[in-house]
C-alpha positions in Angstrom: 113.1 52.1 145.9 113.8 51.4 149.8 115.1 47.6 150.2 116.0 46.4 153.7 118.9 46.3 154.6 120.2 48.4 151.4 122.8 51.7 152.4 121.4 54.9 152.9 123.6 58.2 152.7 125.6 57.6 155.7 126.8 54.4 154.7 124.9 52.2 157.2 121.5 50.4 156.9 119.1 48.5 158.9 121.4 45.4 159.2 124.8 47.6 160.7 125.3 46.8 164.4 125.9 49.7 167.1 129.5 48.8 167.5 129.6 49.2 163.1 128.3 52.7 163.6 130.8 53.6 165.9 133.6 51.7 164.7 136.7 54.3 165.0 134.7 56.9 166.9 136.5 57.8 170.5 133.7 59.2 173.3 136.4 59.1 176.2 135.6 62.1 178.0 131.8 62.1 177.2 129.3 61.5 180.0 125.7 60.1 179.2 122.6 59.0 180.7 120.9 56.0 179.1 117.3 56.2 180.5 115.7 52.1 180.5 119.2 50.9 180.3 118.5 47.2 182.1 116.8 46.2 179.0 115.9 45.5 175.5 118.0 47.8 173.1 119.0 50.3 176.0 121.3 47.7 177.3 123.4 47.4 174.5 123.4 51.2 174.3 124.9 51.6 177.8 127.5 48.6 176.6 128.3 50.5 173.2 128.7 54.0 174.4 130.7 52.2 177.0 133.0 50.1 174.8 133.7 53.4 173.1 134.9 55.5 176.2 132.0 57.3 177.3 131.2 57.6 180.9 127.6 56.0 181.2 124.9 56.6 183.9 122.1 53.8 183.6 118.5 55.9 184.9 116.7 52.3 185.9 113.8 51.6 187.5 114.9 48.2 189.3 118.3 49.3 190.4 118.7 45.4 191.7 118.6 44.8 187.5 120.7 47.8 186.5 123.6 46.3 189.0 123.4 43.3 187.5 123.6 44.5 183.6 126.4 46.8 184.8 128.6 44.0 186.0 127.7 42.2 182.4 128.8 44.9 180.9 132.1 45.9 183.0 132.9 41.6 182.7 132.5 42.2 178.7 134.4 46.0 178.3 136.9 45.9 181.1 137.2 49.0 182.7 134.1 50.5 181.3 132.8 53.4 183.0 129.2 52.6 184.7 126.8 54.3 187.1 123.4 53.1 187.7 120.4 55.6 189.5 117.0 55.2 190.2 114.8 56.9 188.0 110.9 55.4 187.7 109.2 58.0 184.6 106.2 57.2 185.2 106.6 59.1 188.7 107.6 63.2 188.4 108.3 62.7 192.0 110.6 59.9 190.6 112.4 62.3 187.9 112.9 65.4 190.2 114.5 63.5 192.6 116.6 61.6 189.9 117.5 65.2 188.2 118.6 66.4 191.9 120.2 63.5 192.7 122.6 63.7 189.3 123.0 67.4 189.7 124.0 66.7 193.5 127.4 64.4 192.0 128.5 66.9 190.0 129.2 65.0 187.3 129.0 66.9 183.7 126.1 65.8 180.9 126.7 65.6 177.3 124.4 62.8 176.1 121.0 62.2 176.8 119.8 59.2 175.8 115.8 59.2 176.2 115.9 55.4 175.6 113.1 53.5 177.7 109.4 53.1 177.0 106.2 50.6 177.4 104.4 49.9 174.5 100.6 49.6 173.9 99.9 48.6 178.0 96.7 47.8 179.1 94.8 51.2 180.1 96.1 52.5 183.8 96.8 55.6 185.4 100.6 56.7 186.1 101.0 58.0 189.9 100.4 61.8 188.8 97.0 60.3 187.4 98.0 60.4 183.9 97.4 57.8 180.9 100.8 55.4 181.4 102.3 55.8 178.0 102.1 59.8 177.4 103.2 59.8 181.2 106.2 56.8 180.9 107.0 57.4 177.1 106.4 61.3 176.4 106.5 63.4 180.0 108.7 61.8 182.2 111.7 62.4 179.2 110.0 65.9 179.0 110.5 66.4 182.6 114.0 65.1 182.7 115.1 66.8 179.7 113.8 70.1 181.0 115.3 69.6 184.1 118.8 68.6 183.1 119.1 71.1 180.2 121.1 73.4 182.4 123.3 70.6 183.3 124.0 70.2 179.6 124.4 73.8 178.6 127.1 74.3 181.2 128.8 71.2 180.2 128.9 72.0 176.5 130.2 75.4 177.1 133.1 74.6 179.8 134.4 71.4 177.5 133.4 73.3 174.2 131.8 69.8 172.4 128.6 69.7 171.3 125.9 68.3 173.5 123.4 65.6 172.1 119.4 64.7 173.0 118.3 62.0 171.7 114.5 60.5 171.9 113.6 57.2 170.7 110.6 57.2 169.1 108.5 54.9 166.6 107.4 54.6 163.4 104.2 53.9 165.4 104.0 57.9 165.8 102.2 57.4 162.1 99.4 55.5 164.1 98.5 58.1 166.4 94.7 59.4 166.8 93.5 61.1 163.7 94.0 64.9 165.6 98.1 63.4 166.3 98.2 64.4 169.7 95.0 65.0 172.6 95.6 68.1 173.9 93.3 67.6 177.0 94.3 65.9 180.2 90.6 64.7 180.2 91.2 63.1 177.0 94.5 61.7 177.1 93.0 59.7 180.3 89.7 58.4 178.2 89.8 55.0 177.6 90.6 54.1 174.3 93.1 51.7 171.4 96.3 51.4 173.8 98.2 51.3 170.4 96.6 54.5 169.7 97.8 55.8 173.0 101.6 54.6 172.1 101.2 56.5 168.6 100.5 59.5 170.4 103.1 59.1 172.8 105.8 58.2 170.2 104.8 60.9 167.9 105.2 63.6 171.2 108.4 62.0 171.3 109.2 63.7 167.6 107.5 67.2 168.3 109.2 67.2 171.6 112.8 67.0 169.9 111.7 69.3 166.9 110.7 72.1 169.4 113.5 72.1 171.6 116.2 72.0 168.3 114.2 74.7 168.1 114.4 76.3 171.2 118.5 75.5 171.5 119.1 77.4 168.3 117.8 80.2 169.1 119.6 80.1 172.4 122.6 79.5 170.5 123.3 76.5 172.7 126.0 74.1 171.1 123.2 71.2 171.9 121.7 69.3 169.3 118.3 67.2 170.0 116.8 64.4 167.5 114.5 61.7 167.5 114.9 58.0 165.8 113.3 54.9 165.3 115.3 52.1 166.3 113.2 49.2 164.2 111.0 46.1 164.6 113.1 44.8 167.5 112.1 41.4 169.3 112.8 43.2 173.0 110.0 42.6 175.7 108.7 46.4 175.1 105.5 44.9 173.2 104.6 42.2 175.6 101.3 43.8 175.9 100.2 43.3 172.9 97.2 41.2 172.1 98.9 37.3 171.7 96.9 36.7 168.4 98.4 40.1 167.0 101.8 40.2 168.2 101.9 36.4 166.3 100.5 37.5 162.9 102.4 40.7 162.8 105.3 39.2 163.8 105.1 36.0 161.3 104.7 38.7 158.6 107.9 40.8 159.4 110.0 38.0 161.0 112.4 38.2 157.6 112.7 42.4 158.5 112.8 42.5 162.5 116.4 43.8 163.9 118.5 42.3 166.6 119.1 43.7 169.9 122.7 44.7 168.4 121.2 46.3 165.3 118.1 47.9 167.3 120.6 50.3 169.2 122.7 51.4 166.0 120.9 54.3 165.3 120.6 56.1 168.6 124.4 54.9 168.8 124.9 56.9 165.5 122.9 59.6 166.4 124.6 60.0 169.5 128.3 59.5 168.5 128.5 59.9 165.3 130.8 62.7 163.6 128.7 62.8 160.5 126.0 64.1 162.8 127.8 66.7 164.2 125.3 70.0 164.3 122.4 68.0 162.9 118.9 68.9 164.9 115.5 68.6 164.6 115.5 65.9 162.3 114.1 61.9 162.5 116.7 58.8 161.9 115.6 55.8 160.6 118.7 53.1 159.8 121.4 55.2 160.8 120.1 57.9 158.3 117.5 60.7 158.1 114.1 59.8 157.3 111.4 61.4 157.0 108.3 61.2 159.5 104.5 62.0 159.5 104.2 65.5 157.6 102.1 66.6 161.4 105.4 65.4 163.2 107.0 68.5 161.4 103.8 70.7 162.3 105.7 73.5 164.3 102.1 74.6 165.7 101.3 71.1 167.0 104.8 70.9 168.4 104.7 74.4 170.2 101.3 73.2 171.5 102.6 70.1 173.0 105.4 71.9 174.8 102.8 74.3 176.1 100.9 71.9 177.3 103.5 69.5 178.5 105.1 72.0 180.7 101.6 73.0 182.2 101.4 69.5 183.0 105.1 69.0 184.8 104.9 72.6 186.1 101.7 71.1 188.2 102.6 69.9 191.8 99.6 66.8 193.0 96.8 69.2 194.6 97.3 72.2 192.6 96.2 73.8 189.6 98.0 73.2 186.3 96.9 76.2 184.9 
């Protein structure tokens, strides 16, 4: 029987802080990009990775913000290694240009961190005219991933350490629509439960990782890629939810939600970690492997969702995206 804040396998639980996961662990030489990293858990990510010697590039929408968390973070880890970009992934414009701009510095990639997300917004349309959450949460990391994946290969093979991708997800991908994932432009943009919506987008987030563990292997790419869910966090990602249920769902698992410190341990683990070393493909849940919706494992779903997410980023505005 699963108690919170009991030990799993790897010796952590839901109550061990990123800095406890990577007590002892030595990233100098590692570069990362921390994607949302001016807020919520992906702050103390960049801070983390940081404190453990890991050159860390902060992808931020409000670049005003991510200067400011940056010199937070350089005040608390002296001589911490920081960056911060522009990067809006809501926008493909906003990711291609980011991709280019990082390629352009020449700096090498060996952690991606597919951190930031919105969660159960009111229904909009991103700027490429999809839904907002499978645009923000789901394609612009697709995008970004895809276009940085050279990036990572080289890097991995000139400094011979393994590469990591890691995509935060939720265990709100268990809430998606009853058919898991709308594979229908059309019907991803029909109005319908905005939690539904971020189900959908979170549990892309899993088939998305699966695939392209996938997709390294048989590339024989030393680059692992994994998905997590970091835990009921009080963070300003639900802020859309409805008042009256944010305040009963959170009097009922006040006693189980995670700090900002214990909210980032897992992707810390995930992506520092020796014990993970050559791990892929699988979910994290606590700073161990859990196991998600049986469809999240569904290799057809997840081949059909790649298919149909590269259709979508392959589309320029105006043209077809067939």
């Amino acid at each position: 029987m699963w108690f919170f804040g009991s030990k799993g396998a790897s010796g952590f639980s839901s109550r061990s802080t990123a800095e406890e996961v990577t007590h002892g662990v030595d990233g100098t030489g590692l570069t990362a990009i921390v994607t949302g990293a001016s807020s919520g858990i992906g702050v103390e990510t960049a801070r983390v990775l940081a404190l453990r010697g890991v050159h860390v590039v902060m992808a931020v929408r409000n670049t005003g913000s991510g200067a400011k968390v940056k010199q937070d973070i350089v005040n608390q880890v002296p001589g911490a290694k920081l960056d911060v970009m522009e990067l809006d992934l809501s926008s493909m414009d906003s990711v291609r240009k980011f991709a280019s701009d990082y390629k352009s510095t020449g700096l090498p990639l060996n952690l991606l961190i597919n951190n930031a997300g919105i969660m159960a917004c009111p229904f909009m349309l991103s700027k490429d005219n999809i839904e907002l959450q499978f645009a923000t949460n789901h394609l612009g990391h697709f995008l970004l991933t895809k276009l940085l994946l050279d990036t990572m290969k080289n890097t991995s093979r000139e400094s011979k350490r393994e590469g990591r991708i890691v995509n935060l997800s939720s265990e709100a991908h268990k809430y998606s629509y009853p058919e898991g994932v709308r594979l229908d432009k059309n019907k991803i943009n029909g109005k319908s439960s905005s939690f539904r919506a971020y189900g959908q987008s979170k549990l892309c987030n899993v088939l998305h990782a699966n695939e392209l563990a996938k997709k390294l292997k048989e590339d024989g790419a030393n680059i692992t890629a994994n998905s997590l869910h970091p835990g009921a966090i009080a963070t300003n990602i639900g802020r859309h939810l409805n008042i009256y249920f944010a305040g009963a769902v959170g009097a009922v698992v006040k006693y189980v939600l995670k700090s900002v410190p214990q909210g980032a341990a897992t992707t810390c683990y995930v992506a520092l970690h020796p014990e993970v070393s050559g791990v892929t493909g699988e979910y994290f849940l606590d700073s161990n492997i859990a196991k998600p919706l049986p469809l999240a494992k569904d290799s057809e779903l997840a081949k059909k969702v790649w298919d149909f997410s590269n259709k979508l980023t392959d589309s320029q505005p105006g043209e077809s995206s067939s």
